[in-house]
C-alpha positions in Angstrom: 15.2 -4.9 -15.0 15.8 -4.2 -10.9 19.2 -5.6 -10.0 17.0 -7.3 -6.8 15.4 -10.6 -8.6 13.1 -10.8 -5.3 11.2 -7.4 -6.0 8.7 -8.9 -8.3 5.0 -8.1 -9.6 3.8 -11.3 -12.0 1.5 -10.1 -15.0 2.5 -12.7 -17.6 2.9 -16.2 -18.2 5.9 -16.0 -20.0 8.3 -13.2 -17.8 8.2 -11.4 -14.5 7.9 -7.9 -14.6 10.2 -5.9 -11.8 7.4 -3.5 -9.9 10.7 -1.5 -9.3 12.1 -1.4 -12.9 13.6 1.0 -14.4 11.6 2.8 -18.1 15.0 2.6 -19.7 18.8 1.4 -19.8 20.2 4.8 -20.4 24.1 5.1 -19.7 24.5 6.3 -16.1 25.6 10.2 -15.6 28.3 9.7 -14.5 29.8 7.6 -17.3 28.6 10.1 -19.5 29.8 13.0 -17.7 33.7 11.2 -17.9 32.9 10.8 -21.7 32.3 14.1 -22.3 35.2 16.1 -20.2 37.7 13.6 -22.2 37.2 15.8 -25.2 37.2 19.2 -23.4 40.5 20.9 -22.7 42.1 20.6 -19.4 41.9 24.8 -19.1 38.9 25.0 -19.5 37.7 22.2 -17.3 39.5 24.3 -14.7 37.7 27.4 -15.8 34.7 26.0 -15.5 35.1 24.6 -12.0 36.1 27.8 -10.6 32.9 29.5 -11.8 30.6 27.0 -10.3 32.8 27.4 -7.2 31.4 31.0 -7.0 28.3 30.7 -8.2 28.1 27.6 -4.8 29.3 30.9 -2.6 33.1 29.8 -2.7 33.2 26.1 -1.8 34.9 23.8 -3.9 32.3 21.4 -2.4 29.1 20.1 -4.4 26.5 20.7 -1.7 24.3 23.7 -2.5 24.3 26.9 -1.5 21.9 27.0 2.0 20.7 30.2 3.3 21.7 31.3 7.2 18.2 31.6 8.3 16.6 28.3 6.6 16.0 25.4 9.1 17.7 22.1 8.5 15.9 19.5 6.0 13.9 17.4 8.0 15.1 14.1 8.7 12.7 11.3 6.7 12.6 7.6 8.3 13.7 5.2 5.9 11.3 3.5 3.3 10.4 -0.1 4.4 11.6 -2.8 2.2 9.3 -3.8 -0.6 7.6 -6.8 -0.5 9.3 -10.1 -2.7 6.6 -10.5 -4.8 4.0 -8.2 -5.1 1.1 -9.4 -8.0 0.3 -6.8 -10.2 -3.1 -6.4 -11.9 -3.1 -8.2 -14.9 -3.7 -5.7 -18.1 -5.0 -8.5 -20.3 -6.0 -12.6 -20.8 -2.4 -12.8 -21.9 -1.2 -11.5 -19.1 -3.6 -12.9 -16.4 -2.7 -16.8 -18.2 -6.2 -17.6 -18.9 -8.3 -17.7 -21.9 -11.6 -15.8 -22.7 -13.4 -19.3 -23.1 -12.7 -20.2 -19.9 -13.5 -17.3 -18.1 -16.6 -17.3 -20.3 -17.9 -20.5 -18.7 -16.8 -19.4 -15.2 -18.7 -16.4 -15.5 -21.9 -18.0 -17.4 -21.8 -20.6 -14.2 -21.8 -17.6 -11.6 -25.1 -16.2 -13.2 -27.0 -19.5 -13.2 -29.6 -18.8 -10.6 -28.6 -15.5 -9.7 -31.5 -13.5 -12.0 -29.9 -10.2 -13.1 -26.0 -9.4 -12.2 -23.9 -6.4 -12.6 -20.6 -6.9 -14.7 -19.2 -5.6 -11.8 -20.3 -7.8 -9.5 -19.2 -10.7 -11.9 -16.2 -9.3 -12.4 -15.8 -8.9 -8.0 -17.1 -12.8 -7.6 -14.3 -13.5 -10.2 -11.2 -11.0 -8.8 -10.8 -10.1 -12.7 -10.4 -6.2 -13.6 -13.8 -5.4 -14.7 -12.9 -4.1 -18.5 -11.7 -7.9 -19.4 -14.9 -9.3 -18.0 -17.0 -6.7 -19.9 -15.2 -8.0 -22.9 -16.1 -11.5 -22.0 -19.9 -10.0 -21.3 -19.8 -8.0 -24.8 -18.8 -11.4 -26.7 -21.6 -13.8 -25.2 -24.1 -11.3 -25.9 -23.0 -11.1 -29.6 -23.6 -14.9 -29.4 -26.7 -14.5 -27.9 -25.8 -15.9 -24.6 -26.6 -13.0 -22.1 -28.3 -10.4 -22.2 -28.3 -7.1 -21.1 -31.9 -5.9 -19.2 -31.1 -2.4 -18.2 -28.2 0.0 -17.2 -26.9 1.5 -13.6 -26.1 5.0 -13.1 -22.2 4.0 -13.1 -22.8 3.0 -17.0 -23.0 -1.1 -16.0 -25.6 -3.7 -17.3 -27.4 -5.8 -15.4 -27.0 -8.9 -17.5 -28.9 -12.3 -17.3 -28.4 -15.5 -18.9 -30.5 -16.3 -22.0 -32.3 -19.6 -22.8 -29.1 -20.7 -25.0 -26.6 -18.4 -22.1 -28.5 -21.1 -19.5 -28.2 -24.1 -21.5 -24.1 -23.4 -22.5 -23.7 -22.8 -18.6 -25.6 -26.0 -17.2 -23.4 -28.0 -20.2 -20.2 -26.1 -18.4 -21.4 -27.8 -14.6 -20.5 -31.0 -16.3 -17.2 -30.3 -16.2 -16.9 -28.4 -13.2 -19.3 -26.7 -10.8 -16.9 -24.1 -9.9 -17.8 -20.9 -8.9 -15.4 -18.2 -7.4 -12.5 -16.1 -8.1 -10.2 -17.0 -11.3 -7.7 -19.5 -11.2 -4.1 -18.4 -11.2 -1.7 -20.8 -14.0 0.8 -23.0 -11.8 3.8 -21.8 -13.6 3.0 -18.5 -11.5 2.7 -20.1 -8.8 6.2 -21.4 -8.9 7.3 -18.3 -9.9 5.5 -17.0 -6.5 7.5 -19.5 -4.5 11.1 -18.8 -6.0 10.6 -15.0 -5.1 8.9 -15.9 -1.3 10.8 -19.1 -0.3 12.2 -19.7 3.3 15.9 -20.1 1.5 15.7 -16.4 1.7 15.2 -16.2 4.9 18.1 -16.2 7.6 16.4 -15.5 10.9 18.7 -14.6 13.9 18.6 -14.3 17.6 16.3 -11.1 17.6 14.0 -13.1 15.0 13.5 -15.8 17.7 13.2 -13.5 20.5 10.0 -12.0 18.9 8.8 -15.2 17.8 8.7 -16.9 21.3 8.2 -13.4 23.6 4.8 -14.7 24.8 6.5 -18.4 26.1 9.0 -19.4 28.6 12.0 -20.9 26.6 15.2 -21.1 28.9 18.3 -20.2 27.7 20.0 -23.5 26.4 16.8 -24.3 24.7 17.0 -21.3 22.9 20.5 -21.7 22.1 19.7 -25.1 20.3 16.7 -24.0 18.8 18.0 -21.0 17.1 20.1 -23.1 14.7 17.7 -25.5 13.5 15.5 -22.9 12.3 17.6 -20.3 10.6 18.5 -23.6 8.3 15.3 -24.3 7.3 16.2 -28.3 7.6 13.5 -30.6 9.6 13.5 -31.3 13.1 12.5 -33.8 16.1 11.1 -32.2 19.1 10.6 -35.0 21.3 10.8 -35.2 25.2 7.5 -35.7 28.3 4.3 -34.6 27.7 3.2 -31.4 28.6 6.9 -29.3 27.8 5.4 -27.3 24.9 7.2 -29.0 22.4 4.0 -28.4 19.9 4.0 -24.4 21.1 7.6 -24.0 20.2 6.7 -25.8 16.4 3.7 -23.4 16.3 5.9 -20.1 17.2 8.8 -21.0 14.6 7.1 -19.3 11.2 6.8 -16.5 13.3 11.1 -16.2 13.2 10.8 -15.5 9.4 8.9 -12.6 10.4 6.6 -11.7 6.5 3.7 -12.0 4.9 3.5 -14.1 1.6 1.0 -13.9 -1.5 -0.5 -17.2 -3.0 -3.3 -17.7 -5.5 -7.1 -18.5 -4.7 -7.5 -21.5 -6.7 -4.9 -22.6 -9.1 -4.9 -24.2 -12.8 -3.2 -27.6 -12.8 -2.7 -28.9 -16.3 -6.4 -28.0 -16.6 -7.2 -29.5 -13.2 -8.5 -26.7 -10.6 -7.2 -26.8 -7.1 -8.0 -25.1 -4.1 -4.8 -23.7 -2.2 -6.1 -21.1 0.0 -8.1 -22.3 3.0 -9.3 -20.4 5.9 -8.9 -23.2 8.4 -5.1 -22.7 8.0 -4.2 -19.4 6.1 -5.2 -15.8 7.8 -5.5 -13.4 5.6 -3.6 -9.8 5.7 -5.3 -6.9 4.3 -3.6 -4.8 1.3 -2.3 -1.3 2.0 -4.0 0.7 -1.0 -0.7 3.0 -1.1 0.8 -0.3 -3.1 0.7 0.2 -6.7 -2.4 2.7 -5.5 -4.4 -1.0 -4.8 -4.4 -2.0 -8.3 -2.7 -5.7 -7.7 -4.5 -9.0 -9.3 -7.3 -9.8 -6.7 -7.1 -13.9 -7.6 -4.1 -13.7 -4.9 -4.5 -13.3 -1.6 -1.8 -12.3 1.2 -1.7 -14.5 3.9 0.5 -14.2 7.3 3.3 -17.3 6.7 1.1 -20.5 7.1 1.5 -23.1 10.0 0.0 -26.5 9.3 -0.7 -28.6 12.3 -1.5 -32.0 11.7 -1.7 -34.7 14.9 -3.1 -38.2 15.0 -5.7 -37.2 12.1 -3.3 -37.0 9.9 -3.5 -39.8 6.9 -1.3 -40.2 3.6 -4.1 -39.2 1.8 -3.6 -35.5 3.1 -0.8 -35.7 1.4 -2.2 -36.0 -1.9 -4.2 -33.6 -4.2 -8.4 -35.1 -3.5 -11.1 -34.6 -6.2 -14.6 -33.5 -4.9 -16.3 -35.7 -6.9 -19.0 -33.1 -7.0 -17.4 -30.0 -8.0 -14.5 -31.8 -9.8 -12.3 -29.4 -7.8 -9.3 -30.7 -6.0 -8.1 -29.6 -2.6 -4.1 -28.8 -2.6 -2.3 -31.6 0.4 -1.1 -30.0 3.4 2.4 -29.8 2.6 1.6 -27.4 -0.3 -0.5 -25.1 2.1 2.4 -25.2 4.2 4.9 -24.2 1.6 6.5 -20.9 2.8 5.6 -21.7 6.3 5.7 -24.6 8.8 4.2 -27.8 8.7 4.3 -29.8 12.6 3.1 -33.5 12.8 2.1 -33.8 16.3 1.8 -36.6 18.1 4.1 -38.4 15.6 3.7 -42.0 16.1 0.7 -41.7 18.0 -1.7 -41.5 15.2 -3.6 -43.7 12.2 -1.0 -43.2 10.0 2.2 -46.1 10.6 5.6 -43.8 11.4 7.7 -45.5 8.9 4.6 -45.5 6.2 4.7 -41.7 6.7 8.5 -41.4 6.7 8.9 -42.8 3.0 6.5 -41.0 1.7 8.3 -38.1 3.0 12.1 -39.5 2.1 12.5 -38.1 -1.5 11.2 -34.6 -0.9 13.3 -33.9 2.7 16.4 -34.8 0.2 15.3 -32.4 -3.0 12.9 -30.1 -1.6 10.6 -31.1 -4.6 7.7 -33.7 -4.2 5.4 -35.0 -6.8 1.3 -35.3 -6.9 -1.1 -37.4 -9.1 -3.1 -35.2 -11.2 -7.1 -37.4 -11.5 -6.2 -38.0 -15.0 -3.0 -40.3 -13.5 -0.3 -37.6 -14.7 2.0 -36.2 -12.1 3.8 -33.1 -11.7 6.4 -31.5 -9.6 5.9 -29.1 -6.5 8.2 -27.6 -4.8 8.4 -29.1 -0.9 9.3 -25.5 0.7 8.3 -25.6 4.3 10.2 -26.1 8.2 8.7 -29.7 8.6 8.4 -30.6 12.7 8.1 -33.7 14.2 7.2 -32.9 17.7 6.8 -36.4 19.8 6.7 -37.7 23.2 8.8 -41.1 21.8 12.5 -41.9 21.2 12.9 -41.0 17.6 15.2 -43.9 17.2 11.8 -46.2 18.3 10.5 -44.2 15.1 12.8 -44.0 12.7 15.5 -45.9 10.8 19.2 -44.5 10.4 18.7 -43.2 6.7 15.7 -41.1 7.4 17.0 -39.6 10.5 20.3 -38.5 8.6 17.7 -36.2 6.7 16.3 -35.0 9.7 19.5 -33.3 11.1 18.2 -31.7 14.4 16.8 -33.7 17.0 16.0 -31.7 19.7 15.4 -33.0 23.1 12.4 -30.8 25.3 13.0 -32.0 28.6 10.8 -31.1 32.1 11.7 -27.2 33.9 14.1 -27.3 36.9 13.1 -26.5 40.1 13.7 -22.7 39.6 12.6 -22.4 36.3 9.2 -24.2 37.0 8.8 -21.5 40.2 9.9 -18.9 37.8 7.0 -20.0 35.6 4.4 -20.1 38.1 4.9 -16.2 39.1 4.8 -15.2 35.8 1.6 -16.8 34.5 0.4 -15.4 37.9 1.1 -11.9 36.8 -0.6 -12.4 33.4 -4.0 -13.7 35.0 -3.8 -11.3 37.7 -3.5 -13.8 40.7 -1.8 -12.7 44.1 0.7 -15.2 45.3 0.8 -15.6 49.1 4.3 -15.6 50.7 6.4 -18.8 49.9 3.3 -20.8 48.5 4.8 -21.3 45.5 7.4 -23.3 47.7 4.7 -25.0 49.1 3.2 -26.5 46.3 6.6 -27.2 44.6 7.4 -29.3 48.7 4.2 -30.8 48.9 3.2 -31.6 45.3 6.0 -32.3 43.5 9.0 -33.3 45.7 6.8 -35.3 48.0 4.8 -37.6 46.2 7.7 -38.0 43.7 6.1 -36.2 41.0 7.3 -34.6 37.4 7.0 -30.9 36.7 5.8 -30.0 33.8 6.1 -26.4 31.8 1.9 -26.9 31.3 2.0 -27.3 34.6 1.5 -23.7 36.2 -1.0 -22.6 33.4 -3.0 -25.4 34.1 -3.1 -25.3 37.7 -3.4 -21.2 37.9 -6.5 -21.6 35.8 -8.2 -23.9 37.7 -7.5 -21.2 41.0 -8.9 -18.3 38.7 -12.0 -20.4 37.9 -12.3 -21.6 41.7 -12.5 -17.8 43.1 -13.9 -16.3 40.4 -16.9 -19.1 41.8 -16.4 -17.9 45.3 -17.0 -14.3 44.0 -13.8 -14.0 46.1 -9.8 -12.1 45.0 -7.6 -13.8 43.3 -5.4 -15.1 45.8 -3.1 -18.5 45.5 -2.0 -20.0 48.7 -1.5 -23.5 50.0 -5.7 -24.1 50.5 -6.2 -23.3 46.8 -2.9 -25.5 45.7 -4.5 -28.9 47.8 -8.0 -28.1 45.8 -7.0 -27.7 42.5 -4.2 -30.0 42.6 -6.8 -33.1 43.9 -8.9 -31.7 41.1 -6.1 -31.8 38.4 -3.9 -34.6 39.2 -7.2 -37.1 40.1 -5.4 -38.2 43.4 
């Protein structure tokens, strides 16, 4: 097994296999080369020495003998890392943690309707390897379930249900009406999550400098930021309106820089649940050098996940819900957001009570575990792996008591740009929309819009009111020019007075 526990490729239920490991645990040369020149003479050690001496052109040395006229090896650039946890094809049932029954009635559900199917198709719709689904094909034929109607020039059968195939599979919609690719056993799952989890992370100062290179974030904010998310631990964001405290939240998963692999659909104690959504999860493609592409196609790799959740949020998005339908249940948010980020916006703001939300929340910020309700009333463990943000516009003393904020141990104030920094901010989202400033306007609009009427600046500030001058002369079919006549418009326009 690979001395690195987080180079993994999962292929059964009951042990990880290393994608790196080793065929066998022979003794290492070296030992055996000390093992052996104990029982030779000392003289003839020597002897032996000085003849490969000569035969390496005189040098004592080990390096090998390298003729005058041959170029230098080339230099190679180091091999990148291997992923954490890579999911290898699985060989068998045993190894994929399903049973032929139930990929049986999965697959006799996918035909319903569909007239005549390839196995290979059935075997793509279900992300198995196409040899166990042939089996499952070559068994419910026997039975007289399917049939097969003809052959393909790639040796396939086009198989359709039979009259009992059709009956078998409209008793299987009972159950479920699920349709899609295989679900994965939870117990890899949580193997998937020990090998991928932000604890093995430590993101430093260049890791934040990438992750917020396409914002404005001044230097002491950066400075206070950077600890808080190297530790993983939840935050506050909270300060004015308008400061990009939820742009920082979104930027943070970014800082732990990787990709991550989690399952379709998973199998719950026999409950099937949805993880992977396309709302939230974006999906990375596969580089076919890896294992040559053969990797189990019921997991798919996904950039690290941030959730963001404002005043919809509810407590029962935090809880697994049954499609009374499809008997399939959707996976809460916090468990999309494991390996990730998940930001409550707009805390305190929404339909949800803060301190209703804060208790639920208690037990899992103190053991990183939380537990969910199964429909059958059993519950079960899952691990609570994911930066949690609470980015508000409110004192989080008016939100919280003193024993939940001890478990939130950063509270990070967001507060409005100084005079400099907000001018500094207007020239550069000038130069990224291609708008000429005209000499000292940007002066003129801080004098006459800010300091005058007693106004607040705000870091939203200069990309709202830049847009509104690109949509005004791109109107006037006229240049992109910003000066004090352009300020007074959009500013009456924006501000409403």
């Amino acid at each position: 097994m690979s001395d690195d526990p987080r180079r993994a490729g999962l292929r059964s239920p009951a042990s990880v296999q290393w994608s790196d490991a080793p065929k066998s645990k022979s003794q290492p040369a070296t030992a055996k080369a000390s093992a052996r020149a104990a029982t030779v003479p000392a003289q003839v050690q020597a002897a032996q020495a000085r003849a490969v001496a000569a035969m390496r052109g005189g040098s004592g040395g080990a390096s090998p003998r390298v003729k005058a006229s041959s170029p230098p090896p080339p230099s190679r650039k180091p091999a990148p890392e291997p992923e954490a946890f890579f999911p290898l094809e699985p060989r068998s049932f045993d190894e994929a943690g399903i049973d032929a029954s139930q990929v049986e009635a999965l697959t006799l559900r996918s035909m319903l309707g569909a007239g005549g199917v390839t196995g290979r198709a059935i075997a793509e719709q279900l992300c198995l390897p196409l040899g166990l689904v042939r089996d499952v094909l070559d068994s419910a034929k026997r039975r007289k379930l399917v049939d097969y109607r003809s052959t393909t020039a790639l040796g396939d059968y086009v198989t359709e249900l039979t009259e009992g195939g059709t009956a078998r599979a409209m008793q299987s919609r009972k159950i479920t009406s699920y349709v899609g690719p295989a679900p994965v056993p939870y117990d890899h799952y949580l193997q998937a999550l020990e090998f991928q989890a932000l604890s093995h992370k430590n993101p430093g100062e260049e890791d934040l400098a990438r992750a917020f290179s396409d914002i404005y974030v001044s230097e002491e904010m950066f400075d206070r930021l950077g600890p808080a998310v190297s530790s993983g631990k939840a935050m506050f964001l909270f300060g004015e309106p308008g400061n990009g405290k939820t742009s920082l939240a979104e930027r943070m998963t970014r800082c732990f820089g990787d990709t991550i692999w989690i399952p379709y659909t998973l199998d719950v104690g026999g409950h099937l649940v949805q993880l992977f959504d396309p709302a939230i999860h974006k999906q990375v493609p596969v580089d076919p050098k890896l294992h040559k592409g053969r990797f189990d196609r019921r997991w798919v790799r996904i950039t690290r996940p941030t959730v963001v959740a404002g005043g919809e949020l509810t407590l029962a998005m935090l809880e697994l819900r049954l499609d009374e339908d499809s008997k399939v249940c959707e996976a809460p948010l916090q468990m999309k957001a494991n390996c990730g980020t998940f930001v409550v916006d707009d805390f305190g703001r929404g339909n949800t009570k803060p301190k209703d939300l804060l208790n639920r929340w208690i037990f899992p910020l103190e053991k990183r575990i939380d537990f969910l309700s199964l429909p059958d009333g059993r519950k079960f463990q899952c691990p609570f792996d994911c930066l949690l943000v609470f980015s508000t516009n409110l004192e989080p003393r008016d939100l919280a008591d003193e024993a939940f904020l001890r478990r939130i141990p950063y509270k990070i104030y967001v507060g409005d740009p100084l005079e400099d920094e907000f001018a500094q901010l207007v020239e550069g989202v000038a130069k990224k929309l291609g708008i000429t400033l005209q000499q000292r306007s940007v002066k003129y609009l801080i004098d006459r819009h800010y300091k005058l009427p007693k106004r607040p600046m705000r870091m939203c500030h200069p990309r709202d009111l830049l847009l509104q001058v690109q949509h005004l002369c791109e109107y006037e079919r006229r240049p992109m020019v910003a000066g004090p006549t352009e300020w007074d418009r959009v500013v009456s326009n924006y501000f409403g007075f």
